[in-house]
N, C-alpha and C positions, 0 to 999 in steps of 0.2 A: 324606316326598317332597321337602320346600320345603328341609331340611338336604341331604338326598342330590344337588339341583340346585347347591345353594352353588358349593361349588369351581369347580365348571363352568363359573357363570355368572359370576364373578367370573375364571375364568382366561379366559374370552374376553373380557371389560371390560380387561382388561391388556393382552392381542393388541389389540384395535382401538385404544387410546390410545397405543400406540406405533408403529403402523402408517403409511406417509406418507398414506392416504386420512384418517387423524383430521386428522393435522396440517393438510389440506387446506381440512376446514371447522370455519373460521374466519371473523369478519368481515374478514382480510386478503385484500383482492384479488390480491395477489401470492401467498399459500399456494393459493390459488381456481387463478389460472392456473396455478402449476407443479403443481398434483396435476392437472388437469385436461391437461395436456401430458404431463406427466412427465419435463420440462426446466426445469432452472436455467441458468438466463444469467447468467454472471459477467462484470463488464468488468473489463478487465486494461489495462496497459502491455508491451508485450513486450518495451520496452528497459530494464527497470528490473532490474541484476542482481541476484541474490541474493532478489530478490522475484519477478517474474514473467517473466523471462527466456528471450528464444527464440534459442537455438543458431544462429547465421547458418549454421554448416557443416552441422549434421545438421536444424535446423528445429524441433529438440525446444523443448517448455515445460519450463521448473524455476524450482525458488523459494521458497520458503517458502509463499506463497500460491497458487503452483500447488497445494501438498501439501494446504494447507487448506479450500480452494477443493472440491479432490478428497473431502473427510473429511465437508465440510457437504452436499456431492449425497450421499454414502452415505447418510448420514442421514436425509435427506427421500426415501431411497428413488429416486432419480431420474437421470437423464444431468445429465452435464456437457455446457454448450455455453459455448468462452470465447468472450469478443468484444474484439476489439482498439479500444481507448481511448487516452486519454492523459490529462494533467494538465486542458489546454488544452477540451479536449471533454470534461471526467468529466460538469459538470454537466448539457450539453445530451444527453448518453447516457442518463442515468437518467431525466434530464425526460422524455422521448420515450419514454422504455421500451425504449431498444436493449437494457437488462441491467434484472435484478433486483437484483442487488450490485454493485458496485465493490471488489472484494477485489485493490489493489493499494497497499496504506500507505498510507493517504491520511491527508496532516496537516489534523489539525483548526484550521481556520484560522476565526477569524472571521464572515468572510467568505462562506465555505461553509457554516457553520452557519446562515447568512441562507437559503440555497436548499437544504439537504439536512439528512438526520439522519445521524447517526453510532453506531454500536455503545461498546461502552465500549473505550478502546485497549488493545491485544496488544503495541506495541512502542515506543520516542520511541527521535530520534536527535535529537542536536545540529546545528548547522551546522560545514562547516569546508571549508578552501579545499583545491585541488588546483593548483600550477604544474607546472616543471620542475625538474628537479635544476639544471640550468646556468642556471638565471634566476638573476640580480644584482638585481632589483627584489627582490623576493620573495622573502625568506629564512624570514620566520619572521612569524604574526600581529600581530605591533605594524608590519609595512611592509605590510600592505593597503591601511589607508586614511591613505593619503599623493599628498601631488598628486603626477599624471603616470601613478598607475596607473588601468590598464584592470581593470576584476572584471567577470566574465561572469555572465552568469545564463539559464538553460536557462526560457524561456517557461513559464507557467501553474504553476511551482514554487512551491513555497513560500519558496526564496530570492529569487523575482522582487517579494514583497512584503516582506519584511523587509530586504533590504540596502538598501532608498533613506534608511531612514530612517537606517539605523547607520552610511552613506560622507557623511563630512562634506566629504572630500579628494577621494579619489577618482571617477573618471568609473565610471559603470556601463551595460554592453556587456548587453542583453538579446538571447539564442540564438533565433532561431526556425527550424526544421527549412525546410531541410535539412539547412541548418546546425549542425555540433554546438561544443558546448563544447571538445570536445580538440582538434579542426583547428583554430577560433580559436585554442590555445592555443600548438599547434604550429606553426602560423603565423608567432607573434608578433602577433597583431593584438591578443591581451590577453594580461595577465601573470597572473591567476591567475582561477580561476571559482569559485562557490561550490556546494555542495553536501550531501548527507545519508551518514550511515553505510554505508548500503547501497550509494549507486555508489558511495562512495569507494573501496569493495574491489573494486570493477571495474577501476577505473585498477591498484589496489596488485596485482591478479594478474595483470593481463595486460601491462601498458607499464613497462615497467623504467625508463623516463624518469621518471615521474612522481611525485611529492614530495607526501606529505599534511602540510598546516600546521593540526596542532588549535587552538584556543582554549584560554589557558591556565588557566579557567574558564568557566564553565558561559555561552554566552553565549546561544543560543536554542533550549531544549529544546521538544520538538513531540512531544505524542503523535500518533501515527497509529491509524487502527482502520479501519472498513468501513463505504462510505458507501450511502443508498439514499436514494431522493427522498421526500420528505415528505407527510404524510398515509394511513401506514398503520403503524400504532404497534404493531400484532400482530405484525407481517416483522419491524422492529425488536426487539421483545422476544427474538421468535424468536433472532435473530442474537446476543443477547448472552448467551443460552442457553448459546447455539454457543461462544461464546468461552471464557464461566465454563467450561463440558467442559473444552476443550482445554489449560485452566490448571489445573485439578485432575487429569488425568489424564494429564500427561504430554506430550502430543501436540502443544502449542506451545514447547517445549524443546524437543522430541528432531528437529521440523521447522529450529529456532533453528538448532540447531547442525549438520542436515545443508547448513545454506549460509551459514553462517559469521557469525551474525546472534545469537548467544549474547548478547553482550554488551548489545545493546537490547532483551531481552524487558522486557516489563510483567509480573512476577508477580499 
């Protein structure tokens, strides 16, 4: 009788372990609440192209972490609910519990790693400036930091803490909304701003004015990955679960290269 239960009891021990109510209990209070809701809350940006990007004309999400954002509620069985964030506010969203995640590139910065935890990284990008084609300052990375020029820096970024230390010349122009980096720029009120891979290709598909100046090596590489607020180390494991998947099987390449983002994956 105890052989002929076998299979049985064993093929229901595999349904419940893969099931979202297993993954629920756990000593992580976030698995606790989303199996108990049956909502994930992800915080986003929805100005960050190519990452979590909202269509001004149609309203729509895309982005590579839209897709993926979409792949980890499958998984846990659950709805999606996103929540609009930004750089400036990542950490007091998580703090507060406005999100479970932050699945919008977030570089791991020092700094953040003092108030949050991080997943292992999916993607780095370098820094690199954006002018105009018709600027005369600005030709090419070695005329950044020279006196007289303006570098812009879009608040709570990760450029807003690495370029003071690297403009020995230069003034730097910190952005804060409403104000963006391109009307500064179009303005003339700065000559070039700095920025990551991913808006870089926002400027390079949409504004035909717009000039990207790389570095002619490697000058500040940044993993990004997925941040959550600290003291629940089980949601964390969880998440790099999630990532190890979507790197073994495909699904953070074939997201890569639906938004043009091939080039920084982290294998």
């Amino acid at each position: 009788m105890l052989n002929t239960l076998r299979p049985f009891l064993l093929s229901l021990a595999l349904l419940w372990a893969a099931s979202p109510a297993a993954h629920a209990r756990t000593d992580s209070p976030t698995l606790e609440r989303i199996g108990a809701s049956k909502i994930l809350r992800v915080c986003i940006w929805p100005d960050y192209y190519g990452v979590t990007y909202r269509n001004p004309r149609s309203q729509a999400l895309g982005g590579i972490d839209i897709d993926l954002s979409t792949e980890l509620a499958r998984e846990l069985g659950v709805r999606l609910e996103h929540v609009a964030s930004s750089f400036p506010t990542l950490v007091q969203d998580l703090k507060s519990e406005r999100c479970d995640v932050a699945m919008f590139a977030i570089g791991v910065l020092p700094q953040r790693r003092q108030q949050l935890d991080f997943s292992q990284p999916y993607l780095q990008s370098d820094i690199y400036g954006v002018t105009t084609r018709s600027n005369r300052v600005v030709r090419e990375w070695a005329d950044i930091d020279k006196p007289g020029v303006v570098v812009a820096v879009q608040a709570g970024t990760v450029m807003e803490s690495v370029m003071p230390a690297a403009l020995k010349h230069a003034k730097l122009a910190v952005v804060r909304p409403p104000a963006t980096r391109e009307r500064e720029l179009e303005a003339g009120r700065v000559d070039v701003f700095m920025t990551d891979y991913p808006y870089s290709r926002r400027l390079l598909d949409n504004a035909d004015w717009a000039k990207l100046i790389a570095p002619p090596q490697p000058f500040h590489v940044l993993p990004y990955a997925y941040a959550v607020r600290q003291g629940d180390p089980a949601w964390l494991a969880r998440l790099d679960e999630f990532v190890a998947r979507i790197k073994r099987d495909g699904r953070l390449q074939a997201a890569a290269k639906r938004h043009g983002l091939s080039a920084i994956v982290v294998n």
